[in-house]
N, C-alpha and C positions, 0 to 999 in steps of 0.2 A: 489487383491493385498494384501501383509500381510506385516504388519507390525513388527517390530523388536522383539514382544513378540510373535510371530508366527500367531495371533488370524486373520480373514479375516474380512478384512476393508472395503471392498467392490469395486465397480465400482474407475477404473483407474481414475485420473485427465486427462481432453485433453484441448489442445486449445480453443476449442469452447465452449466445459463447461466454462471455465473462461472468456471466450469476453463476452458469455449471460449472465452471472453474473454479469457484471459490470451494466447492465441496470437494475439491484433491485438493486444497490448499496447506498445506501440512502445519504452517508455521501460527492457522486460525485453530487445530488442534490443540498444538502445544501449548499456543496460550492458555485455552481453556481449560486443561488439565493444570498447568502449572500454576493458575489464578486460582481454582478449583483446590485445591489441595492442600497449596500454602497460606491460601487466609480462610478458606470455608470450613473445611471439613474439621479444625481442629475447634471449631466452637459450636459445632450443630453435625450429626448425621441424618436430620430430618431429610427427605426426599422434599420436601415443598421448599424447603428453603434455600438447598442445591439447586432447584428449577429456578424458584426467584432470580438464584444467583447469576444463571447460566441467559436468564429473559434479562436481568439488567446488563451485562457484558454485553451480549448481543444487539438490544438500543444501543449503546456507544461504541461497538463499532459499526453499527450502519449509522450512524452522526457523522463517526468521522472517516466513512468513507462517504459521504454524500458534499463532508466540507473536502473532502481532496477534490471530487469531480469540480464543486463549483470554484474552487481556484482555478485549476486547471483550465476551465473555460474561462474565467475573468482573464489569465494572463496569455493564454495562447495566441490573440492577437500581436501583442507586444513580441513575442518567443519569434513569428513564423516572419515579422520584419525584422527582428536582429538577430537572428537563431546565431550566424557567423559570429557577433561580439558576445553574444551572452556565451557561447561554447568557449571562447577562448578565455573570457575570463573565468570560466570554472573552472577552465585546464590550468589556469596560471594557481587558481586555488587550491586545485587539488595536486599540484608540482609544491606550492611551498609548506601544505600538510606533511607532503612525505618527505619533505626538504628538514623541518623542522622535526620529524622522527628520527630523522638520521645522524642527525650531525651530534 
């Protein structure tokens, strides 16, 4: 695959490359332990209702990684004809974030 400066970037992205990803994903960990811990375990040590806990986390985030794909596809047409304006105005956005931490 080559990217927009010609140079080869290597191996194509697939599906499965990104499912097997998500199981090093550290920060899909963290959350679970830190959801896990700080509202579950201090009103129930039941094992079924720690699985509950862990099967309802898990629907909502494949909800909401299934609504970031289909954004993602909704706007990617609009993105790949202004890619040049939309980059610069998020640089202009993200210059006056750090404009206004600064001063």
């Amino acid at each position: 695959m080559q990217g927009r400066s010609g140079a080869d970037t290597g191996g194509s992205a697939s599906f499965l490359k990104g499912f097997l990803l998500q199981f090093v994903n550290v920060k899909i960990y963290l959350f679970g332990i830190t959801a896990l811990t700080g509202y579950i375990t201090e009103y129930s040590a039941s094992l079924w209702v720690l699985l509950l806990f862990e099967i309802i986390i898990a629907t909502i985030g494949t909800i909401a990684t299934l609504t970031w794909i289909g954004m993602g596809a909704l706007i990617q047409r609009a993105y790949r004809k202004y890619y040049r304006v939309i980059n610069i105005i998020l640089a202009l956005t993200l210059s006056e974030c750090v404009y206004s931490m600064l001063k």
